[in-house]
Structures are given as structure tokens and as C-alpha cells.
Residue, then its C-alpha position, 0 to 999 in steps of 0.5 A: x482917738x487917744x485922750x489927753x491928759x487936760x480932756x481927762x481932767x475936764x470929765x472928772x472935773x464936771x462930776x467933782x469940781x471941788x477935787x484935787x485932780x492929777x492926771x498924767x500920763x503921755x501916750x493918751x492911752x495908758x493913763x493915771x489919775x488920782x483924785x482926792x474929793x470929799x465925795x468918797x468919804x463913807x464909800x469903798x474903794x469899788x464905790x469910788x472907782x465907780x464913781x469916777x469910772x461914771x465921770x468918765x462917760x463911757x471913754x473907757x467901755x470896751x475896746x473902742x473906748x478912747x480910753x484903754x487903761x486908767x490907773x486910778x487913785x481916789x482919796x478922801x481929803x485929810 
């Protein structure tokens, strides 16, 4: 089932509730999200994404995740 873009929010918002988070998006399968949360500060790009990948709980695994593409930004706060 496709995901909306408030749902997506929701997931990423239990790992990183302090963040910026804009998710767009309106197919409920090709989505984008960035996300700027002190919690990257000192860890790469492959952490953070992985990191954000981990709050997603599994709605992106393989080909019956509800997510199939996330383009995905993740930011340290300036």
C-alpha cells in the first residue's frame, strides 16, 4: 500500500523528533524526504542515511516494502 507523505513524517519523526522534516512527494511510492537533525553531526553520509533508512521500519525492504524509492537529503543544523 503506497505511503503518504504525513505517515512518512510520522516514522521519521519517532527516531528524530527535534528535526526539520519535508517530505513530498505525491505517488505515495516515489518519494523525497530531507531531514536536518543534530543527530548527524560527526557521522557520514552512508551513517546517516542509515540512520534515517532505520526509522523507516522496514517500509522500504525489498520489493513488497510500501516504500519503493526514497530520494533522501539529510543535513547537519547550521
Amino acid at each position: 500500500m503506497p505511503m503518504q507523505p504525513h505517515e512518512i513524517e510520522a516514522l521519521l519523526r519517532e527516531t528524530f523528533p527535534d528535526a526539520v522534516i519535508e517530505v513530498g512527494g505525491n505517488d505515495g511510492v516515489h518519494m523525497s524526504a530531507m531531514i536536518t537533525d543534530e543527530s548527524f553531526r560527526g557521522k557520514n553520509r552512508v551513517q546517516q542515511q542509515r540512520a534515517v533508512y532505520a526509522a523507516l521500519k522496514g517500509k522500504m525492504d525489498g520489493p513488497n516494502g510500501d516504500l519503493h524509492a526514497l530520494a533522501l537529503t539529510t543535513k547537519v543544523p547550521e
